[in-house]
N, C-alpha and C positions, 0 to 999 in steps of 0.2 A: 588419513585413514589407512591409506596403503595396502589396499585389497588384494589378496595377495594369487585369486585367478576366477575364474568367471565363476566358479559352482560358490566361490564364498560373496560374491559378490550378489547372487541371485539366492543363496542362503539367507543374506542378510536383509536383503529386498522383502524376504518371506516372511520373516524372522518379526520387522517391523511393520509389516502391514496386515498381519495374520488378525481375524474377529479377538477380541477378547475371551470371548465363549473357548473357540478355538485353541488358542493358546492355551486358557487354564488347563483345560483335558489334556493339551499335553504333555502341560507342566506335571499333572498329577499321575497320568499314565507311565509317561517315560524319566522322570525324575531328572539327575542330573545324565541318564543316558540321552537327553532329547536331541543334543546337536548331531552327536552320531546318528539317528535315527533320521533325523533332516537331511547330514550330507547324504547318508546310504540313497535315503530315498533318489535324494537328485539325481544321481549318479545314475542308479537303476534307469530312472524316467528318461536322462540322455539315451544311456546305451538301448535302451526299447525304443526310443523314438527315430537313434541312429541308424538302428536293425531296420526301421519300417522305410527309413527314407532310402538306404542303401539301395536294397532290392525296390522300389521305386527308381531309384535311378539307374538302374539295369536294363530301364524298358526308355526313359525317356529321363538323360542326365541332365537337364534343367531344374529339374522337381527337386533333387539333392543340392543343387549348389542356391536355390531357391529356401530352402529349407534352411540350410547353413545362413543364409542371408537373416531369418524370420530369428533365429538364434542368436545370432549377432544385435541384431535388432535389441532384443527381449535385453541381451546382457550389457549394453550401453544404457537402456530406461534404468535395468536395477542400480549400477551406479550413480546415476542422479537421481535415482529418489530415496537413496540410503543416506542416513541419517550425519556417514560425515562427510559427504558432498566432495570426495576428491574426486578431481575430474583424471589426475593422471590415473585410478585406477579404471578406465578405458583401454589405457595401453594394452594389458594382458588380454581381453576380451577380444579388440580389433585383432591381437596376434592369433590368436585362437583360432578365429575364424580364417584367417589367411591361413595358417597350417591346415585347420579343416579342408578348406578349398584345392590345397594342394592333392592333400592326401586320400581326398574323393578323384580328382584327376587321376594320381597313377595307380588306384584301385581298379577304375573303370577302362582304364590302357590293358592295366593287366589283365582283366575278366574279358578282354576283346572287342569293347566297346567303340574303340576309335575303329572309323572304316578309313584306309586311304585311298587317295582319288584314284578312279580307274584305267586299268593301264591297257582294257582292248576298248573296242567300239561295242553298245549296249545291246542287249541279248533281242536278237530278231531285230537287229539294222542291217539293210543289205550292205556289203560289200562295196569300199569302195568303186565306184567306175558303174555301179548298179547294175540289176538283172539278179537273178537266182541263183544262189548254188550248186557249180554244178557239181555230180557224180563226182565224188570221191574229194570234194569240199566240205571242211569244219568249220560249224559255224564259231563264230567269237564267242567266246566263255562271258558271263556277268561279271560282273563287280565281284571280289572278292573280299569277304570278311576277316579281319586280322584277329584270329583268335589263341593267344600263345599257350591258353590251357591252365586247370587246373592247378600245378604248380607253380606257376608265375603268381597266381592268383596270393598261395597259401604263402607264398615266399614273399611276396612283396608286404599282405597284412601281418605275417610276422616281423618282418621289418621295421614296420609303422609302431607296432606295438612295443616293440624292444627301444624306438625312439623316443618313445610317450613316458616309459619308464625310469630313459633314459634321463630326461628331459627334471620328471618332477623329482629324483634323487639330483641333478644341480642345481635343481633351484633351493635344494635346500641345504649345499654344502660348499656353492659358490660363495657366498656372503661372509660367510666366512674366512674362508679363504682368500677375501679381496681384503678383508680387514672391514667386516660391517660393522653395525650395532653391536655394541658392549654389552656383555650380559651380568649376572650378578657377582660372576669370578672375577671380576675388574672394577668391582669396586668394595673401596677397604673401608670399613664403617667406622666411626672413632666412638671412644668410650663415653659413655652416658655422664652429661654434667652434674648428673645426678641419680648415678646407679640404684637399684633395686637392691636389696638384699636377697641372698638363695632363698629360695622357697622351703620353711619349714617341713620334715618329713611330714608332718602330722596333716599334708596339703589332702596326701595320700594314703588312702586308708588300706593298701595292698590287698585288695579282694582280688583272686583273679576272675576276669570276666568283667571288672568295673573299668565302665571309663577311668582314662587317664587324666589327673588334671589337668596336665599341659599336653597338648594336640602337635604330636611333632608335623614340620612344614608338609611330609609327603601325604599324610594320613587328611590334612584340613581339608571338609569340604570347601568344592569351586561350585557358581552358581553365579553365572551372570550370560548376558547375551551375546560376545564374543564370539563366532566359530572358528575361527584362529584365535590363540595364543596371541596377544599384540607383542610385541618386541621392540619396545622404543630403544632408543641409543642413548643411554645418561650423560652420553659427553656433547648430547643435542637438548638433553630434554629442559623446559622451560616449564615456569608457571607464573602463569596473567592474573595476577590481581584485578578487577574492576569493576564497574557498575556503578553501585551508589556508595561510593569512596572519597575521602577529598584527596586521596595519596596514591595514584593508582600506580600500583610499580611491580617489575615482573622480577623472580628468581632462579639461576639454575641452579645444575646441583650441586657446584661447588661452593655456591655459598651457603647455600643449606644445609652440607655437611660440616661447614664451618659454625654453626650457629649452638648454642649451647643444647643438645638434646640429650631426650628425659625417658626414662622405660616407665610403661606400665603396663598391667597384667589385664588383659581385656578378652571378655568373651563376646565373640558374633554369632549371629543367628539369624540365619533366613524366614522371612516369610512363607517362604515355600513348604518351610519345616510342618511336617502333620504331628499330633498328637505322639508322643513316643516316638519322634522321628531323629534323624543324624546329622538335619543339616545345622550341627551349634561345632563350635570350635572356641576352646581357650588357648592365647599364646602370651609372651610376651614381647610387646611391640617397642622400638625404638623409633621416637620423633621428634619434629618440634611440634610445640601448642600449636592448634589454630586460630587461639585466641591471639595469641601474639602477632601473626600475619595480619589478624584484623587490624588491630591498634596501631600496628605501622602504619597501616593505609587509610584508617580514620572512617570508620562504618559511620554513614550519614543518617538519619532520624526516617524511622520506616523501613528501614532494608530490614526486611524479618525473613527472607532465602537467601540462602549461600545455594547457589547455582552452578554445580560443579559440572567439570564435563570431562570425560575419560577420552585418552588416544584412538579410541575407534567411534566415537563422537557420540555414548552414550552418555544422558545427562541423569545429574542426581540431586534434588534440592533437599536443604536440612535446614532446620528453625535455626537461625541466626542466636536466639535469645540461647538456646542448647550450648549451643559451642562455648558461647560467652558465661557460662553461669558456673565456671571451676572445674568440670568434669577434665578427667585428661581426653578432650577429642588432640587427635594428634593428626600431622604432617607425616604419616610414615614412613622409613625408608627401611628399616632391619624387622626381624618375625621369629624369634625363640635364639638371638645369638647370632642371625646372618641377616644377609641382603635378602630384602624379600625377594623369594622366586619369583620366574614370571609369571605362572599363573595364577599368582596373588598379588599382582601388581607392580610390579618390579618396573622402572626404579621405584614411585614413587606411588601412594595411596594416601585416603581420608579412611580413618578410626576413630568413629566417635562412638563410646558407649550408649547402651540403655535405649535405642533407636533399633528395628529391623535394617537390615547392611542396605535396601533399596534407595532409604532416607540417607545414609550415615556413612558408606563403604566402597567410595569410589576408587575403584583401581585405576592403574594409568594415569593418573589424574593430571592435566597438564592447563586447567581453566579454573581459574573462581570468582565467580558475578556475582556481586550483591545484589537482590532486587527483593521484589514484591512476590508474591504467592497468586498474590490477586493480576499481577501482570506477567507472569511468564511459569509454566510447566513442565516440568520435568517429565522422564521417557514413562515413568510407569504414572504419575498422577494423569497425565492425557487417556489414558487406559482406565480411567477410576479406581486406582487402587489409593488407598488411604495416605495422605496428605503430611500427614503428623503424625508416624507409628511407633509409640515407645512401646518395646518388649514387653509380651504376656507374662505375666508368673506362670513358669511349667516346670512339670516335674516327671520322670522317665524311670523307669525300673531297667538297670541291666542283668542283672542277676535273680533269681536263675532265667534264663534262656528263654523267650516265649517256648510253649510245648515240652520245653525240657524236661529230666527225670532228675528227682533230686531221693537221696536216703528221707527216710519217712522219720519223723522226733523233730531234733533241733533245725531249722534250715536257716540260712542267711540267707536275707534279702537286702537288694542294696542298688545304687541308681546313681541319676544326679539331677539336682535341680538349680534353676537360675530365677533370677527376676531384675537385671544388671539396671545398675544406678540404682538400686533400692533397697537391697541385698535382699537373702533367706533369713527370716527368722526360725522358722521351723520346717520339720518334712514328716508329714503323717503317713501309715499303711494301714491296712485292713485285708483280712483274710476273709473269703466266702459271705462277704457283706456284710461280718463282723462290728465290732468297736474299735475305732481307730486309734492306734499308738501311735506315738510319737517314737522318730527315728533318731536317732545318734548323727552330727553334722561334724563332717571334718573342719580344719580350721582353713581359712581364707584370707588373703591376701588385702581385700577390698571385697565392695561395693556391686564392684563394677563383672565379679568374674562368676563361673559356676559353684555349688560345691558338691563334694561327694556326701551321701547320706548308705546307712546301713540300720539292719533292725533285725535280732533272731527272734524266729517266731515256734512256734511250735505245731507242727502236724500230723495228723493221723496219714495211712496208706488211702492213696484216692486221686482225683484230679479236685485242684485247687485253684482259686481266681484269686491274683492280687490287684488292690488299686493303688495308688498314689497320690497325695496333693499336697501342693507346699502354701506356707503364710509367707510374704513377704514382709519387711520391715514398718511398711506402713499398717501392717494387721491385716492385708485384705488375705483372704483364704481363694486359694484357686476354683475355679468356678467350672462343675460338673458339667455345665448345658455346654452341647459342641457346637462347633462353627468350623467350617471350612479355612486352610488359613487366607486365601485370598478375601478381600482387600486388605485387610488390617490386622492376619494372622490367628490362627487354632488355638481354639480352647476346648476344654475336657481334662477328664481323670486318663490317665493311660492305664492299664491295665492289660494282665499277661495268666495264661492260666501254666500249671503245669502239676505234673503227679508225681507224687510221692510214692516211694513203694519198701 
């Protein structure tokens, strides 16, 4: 797992043990802002807790290094009970707290806390040789307190601070510099055994304001439980076949770039996603089948999970029978023409369509177990979120702008809708609770991906409400009654008002 220092290691602690109740609010209050929201918080709560122990240990320096102790403590438990159980991320933690220890010492030197031993005899001891002072006899001075002031004070905590800073700018330009982990610049991707053709202009219905079909890499939403970026090394990274296999055999990634791999045009989508929401992304992915790793290794009778588990030891199970039934689930290594970035899984990810990414989108991905559903759970089914989640049909209005102002007569309206592995048949609208038309559908790749839809309608000066709802291929019609998207993901019309003038 390679935790990369005590606040992410007690992040992750949080992260996995947080109520379900809890989690979802946060999921739905702070969106993809929640890990920032998490670290800040931590941070905060040190520096409050370190304020209160400081000045505690001004009166009685036990309490602070007692403190430091009760921290250390706390950041060793989070390590073993985060989910990928490395034991060397302790290292940082034990260091942590040693620099803590130090750096409370030469605080407490400097604020004048150290007294050193006394150098007369104790205040009202007679005089050697005994009897009383006489006439024109001083008595011995007390102990004296070593207090070097103020300035040593502010000079020595800007010091500490200037080393702190100092400290986390090398930890993250050392590794580099020694020759770490590889990143996407260092690996050369080879041409698809079976390239794609360009994507038709007609993908693109050039509205401006309209999603674009293809999600360039920096724009993709990210949504997983990582508070660091992992950063594996492609010239380390491995993937374990096994379970219920008769062939169990492991690959890195030079033979997997060696292997004949195939593009396809796939869109993802979080559960997380609300009604009208942003977390969908189309790109086009290069991989191998995951079907093909199956059949190498010879799926045994019953394995209905593939049990995946990412480099920071998050696990993802997906129906066996999914994978297997011709979709392109892929082995991914490229993401619109490059190396996947790392915050999309670099080197190496699972893409399987038609599935929420919880089931289906394992980043980092470095494990894959065949088992049972019935005998073993993955990170979010332990949580009760839903088991088996293929994609809702939804449909999204981009245009015009929720609240926006549009010219009053002709207005274009226009969106996108998905329903992946099943495709869009159609995409309806309605004005002011109107008769629902039918929308104009750009053309599409597959199955498997979004499309764009458009429809000009006609309106008077006023504020106006539009709705949305698509049929997918099977005939089913999007369904008005909402639900929240946890466990099994949002349904509803979206809808957006705006005036015309």
């Amino acid at each position: 797992m390679g935790t990369a220092s005590p606040v992410v290691a007690v992040g992750d602690a949080l992260v996995d043990n947080t109520p379900q109740a809890l989690a979802e609010w946060a999921i739905s209050l702070f969106g993809t802002a929640d890990k920032i929201v998490l670290v800040s918080g931590i941070v905060v709560i040190l520096l409050l807790v370190g304020g209160v122990l400081g000045v505690a240990a001004l009166r009685r320096p036990s309490l602070g290094y007692a403190g430091l102790a009760v921290f250390g403590v706390a950041g060793v438990a989070a390590v073993f009970i985060g989910r990928g159980g490395d034991t060397w991320a302790v290292l940082p933690v034990l260091a942590a707290a040693a620099v803590g220890a130090l750096c409370l010492a030469a605080l407490l030197r400097a604020a004048g806390r150290v007294r050193p031993a006394a150098q007369n005899s104790p205040q009202g001891t007679a005089p050697e040789g005994g009897g009383s002072a006489g006439e024109g006899d001083t008595a011995s001075p007390g102990p004296v307190e070593h207090r070097p002031g103020r300035r040593a004070f502010v000079l020595t905590s800007a010091g500490i601070a200037a080393g702190a800073g100092a400290a986390g700018v090398l930890s993250r330009l050392v590794p580099g510099w020694l020759g770490g982990a590889g990143g996407p610049e260092t690996v050369a991707l080879p041409a698809a055994a079976r390239p794609l053709p360009a994507l038709p202009a007609a993908t693109n219905l050039g509205i401006p304001g309209l999603t674009p079909f293809t999600t360039p890499n920096s724009d993709f939403y990210r949504i997983d439980t990582a508070l660091t970026v992992p950063r594996p090394d492609p010239g380390r990274w491995r993937l374990r076949i096994h379970g219920m296999v008769d062939r169990p055999f492991e690959i890195d990634m030079a033979e997997l770039l060696d292997l004949p791999l195939v593009e396809a045009d796939i869109t993802l989508t979080c559960v997380s996603n609300q009604v009208g929401g942003n977390l969908a992304g189309n790109a086009r992915w290069l991989g191998y089948p995951l079907a093909e790793l199956l059949r190498r290794a010879g799926v045994q009778a019953g394995a209905d999970q593939i049990l995946a588990t990412s480099h920071d030891g998050w696990t993802c199970g997906t129906p066996t029978e999914v994978v297997m039934d011709g979709r392109d689930a892929l082995l991914a290594v490229g993401m619109n023409g490059e190396p996947l970035p790392h915050r999309h899984g670099f080197p190496v990810r699972t893409v399987v369509p038609g599935l929420y990414g919880f089931v289906s989108a394992t980043k980092w991905v470095t494990d894959l177990k065949l088992t049972r559903f019935s005998d073993e759970q993955a990170y979010w089914a332990q949580r009760d979120w839903a088991v088996k989640a293929p994609i809702r049909t939804m449909s999204r209005i981009d245009v015009p702008a929720p609240l926006g102002r549009v010219d009053a007569g002709e207005v274009v309206l226009a969106g996108v809708a998905w329903a992946q592995h099943r495709g869009v048949d159609a995409v309806e609208v309605r004005v002011d609770g109107g008769e629902w038309s039918e929308a104009e559908l750009a053309k599409v790749p597959g199955i498997d991906t979004w499309v764009q839809w458009v429809a000009e309608v006609d309106v008077e000066p006023g504020r106006h409400d539009v709705q949305v709802r698509a049929t997918d291929a099977t005939g089913y019609v999007q369904t008005s009654d909402r639900a929240e998207p946890i466990p099994s993901g949002a349904t509803g019309w979206h809808q957006i008002a705006f005036t015309a003038t």
